[in-house]
C-alpha positions in Angstrom: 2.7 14.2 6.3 2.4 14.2 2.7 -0.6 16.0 0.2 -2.0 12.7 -0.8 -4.0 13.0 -4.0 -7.7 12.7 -4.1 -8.1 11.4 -8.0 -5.7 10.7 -11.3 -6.4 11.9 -14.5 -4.9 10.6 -17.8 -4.1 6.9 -16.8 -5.6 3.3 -17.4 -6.8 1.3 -14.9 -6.5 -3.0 -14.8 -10.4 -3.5 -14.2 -9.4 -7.5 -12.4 -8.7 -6.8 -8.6 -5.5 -7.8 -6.8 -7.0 -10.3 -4.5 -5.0 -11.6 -1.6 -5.6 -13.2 2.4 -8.9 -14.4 1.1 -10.3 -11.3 -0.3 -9.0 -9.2 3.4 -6.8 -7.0 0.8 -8.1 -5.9 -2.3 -6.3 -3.7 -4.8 -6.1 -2.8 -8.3 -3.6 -1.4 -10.4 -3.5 1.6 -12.3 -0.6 2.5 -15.3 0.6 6.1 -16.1 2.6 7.3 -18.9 6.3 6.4 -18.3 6.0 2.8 -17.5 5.1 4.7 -13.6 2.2 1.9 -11.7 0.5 2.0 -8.8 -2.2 0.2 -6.8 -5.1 1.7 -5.0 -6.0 -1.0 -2.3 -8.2 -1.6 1.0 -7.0 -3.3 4.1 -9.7 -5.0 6.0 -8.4 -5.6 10.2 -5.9 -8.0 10.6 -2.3 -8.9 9.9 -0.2 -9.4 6.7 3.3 -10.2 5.5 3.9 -9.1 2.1 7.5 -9.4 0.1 8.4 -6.6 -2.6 10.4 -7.2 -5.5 10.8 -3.6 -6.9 10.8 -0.7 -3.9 7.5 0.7 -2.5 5.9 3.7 -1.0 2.8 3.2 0.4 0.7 6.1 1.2 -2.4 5.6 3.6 -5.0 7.3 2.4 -7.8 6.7 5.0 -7.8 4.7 8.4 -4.9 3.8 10.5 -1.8 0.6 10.2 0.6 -0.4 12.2 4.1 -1.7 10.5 7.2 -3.9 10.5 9.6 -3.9 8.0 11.3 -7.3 7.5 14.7 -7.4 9.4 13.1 -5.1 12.0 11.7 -5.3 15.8 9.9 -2.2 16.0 7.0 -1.3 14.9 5.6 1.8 13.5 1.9 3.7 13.6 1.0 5.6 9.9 -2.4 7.3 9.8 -4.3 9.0 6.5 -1.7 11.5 5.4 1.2 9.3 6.5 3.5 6.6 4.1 6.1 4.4 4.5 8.9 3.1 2.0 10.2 -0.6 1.4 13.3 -1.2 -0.1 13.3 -3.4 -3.2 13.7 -7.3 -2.2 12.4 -6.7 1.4 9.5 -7.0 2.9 6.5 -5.8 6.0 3.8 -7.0 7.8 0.9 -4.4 7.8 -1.6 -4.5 10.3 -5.0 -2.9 10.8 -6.7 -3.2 13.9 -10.6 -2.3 12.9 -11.9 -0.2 9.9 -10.7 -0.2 6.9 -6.9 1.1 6.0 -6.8 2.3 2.3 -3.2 3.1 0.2 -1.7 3.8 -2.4 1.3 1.7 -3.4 3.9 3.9 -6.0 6.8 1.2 -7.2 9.6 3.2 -6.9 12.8 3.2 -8.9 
């Protein structure tokens, strides 16, 4: 379980939303010094496949997903507290089976 944080200080944030499945995931992005970006996103219930071009973490911050990673038959459970990591050029689907799932996505090196 990783100490998730609870706010950032010192960094910019893109007001327009990341808006994707019809408005079911919403994020927006938020720049640090160093070139370092994140989003900040809510998942509402269902299912979604989404391709990376740099590598992820993504860190739930509140509710409860299930995950595949492309390539992959299982499955796995993250709750608040919990994150997961996709390798560059890859890909998951991300499902949320009722509530709302909230992240943070860190592109990773």
């Amino acid at each position: 379980m990783s100490a998730l944080p609870t706010q950032f200080a010192g960094v910019t944030v893109v007001t327009k939303a990341n808006v994707y499945f019809d408005g079911n995931v919403v994020s927006h992005t938020v720049l640090f010094a160093g070139d370092i970006k994140k989003t900040l996103g809510l998942i509402r219930p269902g299912s979604y496949h989404f391709g990376t071009d740099a590598a992820e973490r993504m860190e739930i911050v509140a509710g409860a997903c299930r995950v595949t990673l492309d390539g992959q038959t299982a499955t796995q459970d993250y709750a608040a507290g919990t994150f997961f990591d996709v390798p560059a050029k890859n890909g998951f689907t991300i499902a949320v089976g009722s509530g709302l799932c909230e992240y943070i996505c860190s592109f990773l090196a």
